[in-house]
N, C-alpha and C positions, 0 to 999 in steps of 0.2 A: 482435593478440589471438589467441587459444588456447580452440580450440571452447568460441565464445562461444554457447552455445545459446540463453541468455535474449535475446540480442538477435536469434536468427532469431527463435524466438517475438512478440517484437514486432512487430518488421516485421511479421508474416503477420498478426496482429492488425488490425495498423491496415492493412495491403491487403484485407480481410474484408470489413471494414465500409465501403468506397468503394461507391458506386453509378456503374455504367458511363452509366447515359444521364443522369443527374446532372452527370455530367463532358462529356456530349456526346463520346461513344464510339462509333461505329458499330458496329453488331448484325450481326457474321459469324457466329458457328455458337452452337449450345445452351451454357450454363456452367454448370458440373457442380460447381460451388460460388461461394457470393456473393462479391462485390467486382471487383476487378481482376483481370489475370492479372497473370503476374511482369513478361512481356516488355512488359504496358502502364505497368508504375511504373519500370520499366527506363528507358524510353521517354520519360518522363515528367519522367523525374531526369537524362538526357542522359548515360546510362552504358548498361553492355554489358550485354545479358541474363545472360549467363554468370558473369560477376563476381557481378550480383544474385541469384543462384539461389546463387553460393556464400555473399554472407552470410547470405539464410534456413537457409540449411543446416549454419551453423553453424560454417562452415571455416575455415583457419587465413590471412583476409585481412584487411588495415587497410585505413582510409577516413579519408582526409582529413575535414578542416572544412568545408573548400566540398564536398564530395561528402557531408557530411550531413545539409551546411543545402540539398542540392538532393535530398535524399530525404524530408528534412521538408517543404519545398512539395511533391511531387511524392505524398506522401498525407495532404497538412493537415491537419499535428500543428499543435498549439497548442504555448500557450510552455512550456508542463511537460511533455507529450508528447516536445518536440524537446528540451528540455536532458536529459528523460531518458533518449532517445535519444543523445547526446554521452557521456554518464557510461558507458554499456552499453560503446559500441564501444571506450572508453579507458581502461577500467578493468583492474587485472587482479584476479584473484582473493583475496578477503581471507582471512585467514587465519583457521583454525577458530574457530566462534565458544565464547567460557566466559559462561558467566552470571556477570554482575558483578555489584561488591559494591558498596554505601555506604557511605561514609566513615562515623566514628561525628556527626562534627559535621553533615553536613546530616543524616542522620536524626533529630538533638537540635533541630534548624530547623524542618524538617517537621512531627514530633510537638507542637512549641507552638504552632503556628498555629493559630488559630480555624478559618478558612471549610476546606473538604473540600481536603485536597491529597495528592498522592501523586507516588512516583515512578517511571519504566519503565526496560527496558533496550534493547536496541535489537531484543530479538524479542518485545518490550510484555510480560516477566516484569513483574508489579508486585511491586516491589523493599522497599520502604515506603511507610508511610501515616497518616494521622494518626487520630483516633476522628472528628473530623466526615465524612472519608469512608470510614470503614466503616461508621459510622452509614447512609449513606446506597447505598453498591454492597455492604457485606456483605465485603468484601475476606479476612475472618478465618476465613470460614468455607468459604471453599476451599480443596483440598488444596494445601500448598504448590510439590507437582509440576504441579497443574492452574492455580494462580493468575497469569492473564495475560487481558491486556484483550480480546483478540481472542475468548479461550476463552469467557470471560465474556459477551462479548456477540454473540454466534454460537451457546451453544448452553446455557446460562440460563436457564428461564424468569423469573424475578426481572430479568433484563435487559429482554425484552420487556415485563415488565409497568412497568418504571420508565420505559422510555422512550415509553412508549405508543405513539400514532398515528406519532411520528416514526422507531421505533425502522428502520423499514427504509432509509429515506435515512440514518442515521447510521452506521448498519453497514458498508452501501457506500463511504459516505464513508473509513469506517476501513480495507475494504479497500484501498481505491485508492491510501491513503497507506503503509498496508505492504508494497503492492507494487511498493513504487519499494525501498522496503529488502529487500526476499527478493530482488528482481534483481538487487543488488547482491552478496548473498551467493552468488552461484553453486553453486546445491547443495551447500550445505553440511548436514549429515545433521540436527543438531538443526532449524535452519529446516523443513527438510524433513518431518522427524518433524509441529512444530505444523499445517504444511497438510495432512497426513495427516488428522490427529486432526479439524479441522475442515471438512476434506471427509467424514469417515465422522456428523460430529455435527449438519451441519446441511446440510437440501438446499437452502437459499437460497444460501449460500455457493459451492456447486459451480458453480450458474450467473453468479452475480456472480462468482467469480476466474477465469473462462473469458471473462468479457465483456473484461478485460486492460486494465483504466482506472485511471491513475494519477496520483497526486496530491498535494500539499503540503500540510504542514503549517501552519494557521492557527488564530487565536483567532477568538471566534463568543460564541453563546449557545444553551442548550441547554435547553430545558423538563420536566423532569424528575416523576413523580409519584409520591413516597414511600411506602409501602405506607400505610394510617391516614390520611393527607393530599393537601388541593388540590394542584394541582399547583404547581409551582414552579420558576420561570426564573433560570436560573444564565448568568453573562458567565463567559468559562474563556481560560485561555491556557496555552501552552505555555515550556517555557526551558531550555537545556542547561545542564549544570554544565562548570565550568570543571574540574574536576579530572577529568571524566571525560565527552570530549564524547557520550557513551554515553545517559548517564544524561539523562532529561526530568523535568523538576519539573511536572504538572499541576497547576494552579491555578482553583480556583472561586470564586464568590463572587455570593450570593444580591443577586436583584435585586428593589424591593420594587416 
C-alpha cells in the first residue's frame, strides 16, 4: 500500500473508542486522550509497536491476513468493521471518479414503475427517478449540481420534516454506509468536494463523520410523512445494475 491514510484514520478510530479498564488494563500514568495507546493494540495484536505507529501513520507498509484478523480482535471490529478493514489495507487507489450516465433503457424501466424508485451513482448523485418519487423527496427541484442523497438529507429541511422522529438514525445510518465508499476513493477531489459541502451545511454531520462508523448496505422499512399526509411506511431495497456495477436501483414500495 501507498500512503494509505484512510486506513491510519481507522485504526485511530476504532483505538479511541476502546476503554482501558474495560479491557482490564492496568492505570500507570494520566491519558491525554481516550482509548488505548498504540503500544497497547500493538500488544494486543502480537506485533511491534513500531510497525503499528507506521500503519497509523499512513506509511508505505503491507499487512498480511493473519496480521489483520489479529488487529481486528486486538480492537473488536465487528464483521463489517474487519472486512472494511481488509479492503483499506488491500486496496489500491481507484481511479478519478466521472459522474455516470444511465443507460437510455433502465431509465425507460425506472420511469414506468408505479411505487417511488430511483437511481444513484456511487457518490449517491441521483442519477434518475420516476414522478412517484419525486412526488414524494422533491428530486426535480434541486439543483442538478446539488441533487444527491447525502445533500439532500443532511441539509434539507423538507428531509427532516419527511422523515420526522426517525430522520436522525437514518442519516447516520446513510453515513456510515458512504463511509465505507469515500475510504475507498482515497481523496479523490470530487468525494472530497461533497464532504466539504456537508460539513459546511450541516453541524450533525461534522460530529457523526468524526465518530468513523461503517456500514452496509441493506433493505429495511422506512416511515415516511409526506407533507398534507399520515404518515406512511415504506419496505425499500437496494440492487446494482449489471451494466454498470456503479449505479443502485432504489426501490419502494408502500406498506398498507
Amino acid at each position: 500500500m501507498s500512503g494509505n491514510k484512510q486506513l491510519g484514520a481507522f485504526l485511530r478510530s476504532r483505538r479511541h473508542r476502546l476503554d482501558p479498564a474495560a479491557l482490564g488494563l492496568p492505570f500507570a500514568r494520566p491519558r491525554r486522550t481516550p482509548g488505548l495507546r498504540r503500544e497497547e493494540v500493538a500488544d494486543r495484536a502480537g506485533i511491534s509497536c513500531e510497525w503499528y505507529i507506521k500503519l497509523e501513520q499512513g506509511r508505505e507498509v503491507s499487512a498480511s491476513d493473519e496480521t489483520l484478523a489479529a488487529l481486528a480482535r486486538a480492537l473488536m471490529l465487528d464483521g463489517v468493521e474487519a472486512a472494511h478493514l481488509h479492503k483499506l489495507a488491500g486496496q489500491r487507489a481507484a481511479p478519478c471518479f466521472v459522474r455516470e450516465t444511465v443507460p437510455h433503457t433502465i431509465q425507460a424501466i425506472v420511469r414506468g414503475l408505479a411505487e417511488p424508485a430511483y437511481i444513484t451513482g456511487a457518490r449517491w448523485d441521483v442519477l434518475c427517478w420516476n414522478g412517484s418519487a419525486d412526488d414524494l423527496l422533491r428530486f426535480s427541484d434541486m439543483p442538478e449540481s446539488e441533487r444527491n442523497i447525502l445533500r439532500y438529507m443532511l441539509t434539507s429541511p423538507a428531509a427532516r420534516d419527511l422523515f420526522g422522529p426517525s430522520w436522525a438514525e437514518e442519516a447516520q445510518r446513510m453515513i456510515a454506509m458512504f463511509r465505507t465508499t469515500y475510504d475507498q476513493r482515497r481523496s479523490d477531489p470530487l468525494f472530497e468536494d461533497l464532504v466539504l459541502a456537508l460539513d459546511a451545511g450541516s453541524m450533525e454531520f461534522r460530529d457523526w463523520w468524526r465518530s468513523y462508523r461503517v456500514a452496509t448496505s441493506s433493505s429495511g422499512s422506512k416511515t415516511l410523512q409526506p407533507e398534507g399526509r399520515n404518515g406512511t411506511r415504506f419496505i425499500y431495497a437496494t440492487f446494482q445494475a449489471n451494466d454498470d456495477p456503479a449505479l443502485k436501483l432504489a426501490l419502494y414500495t408502500r406498506v398498507d
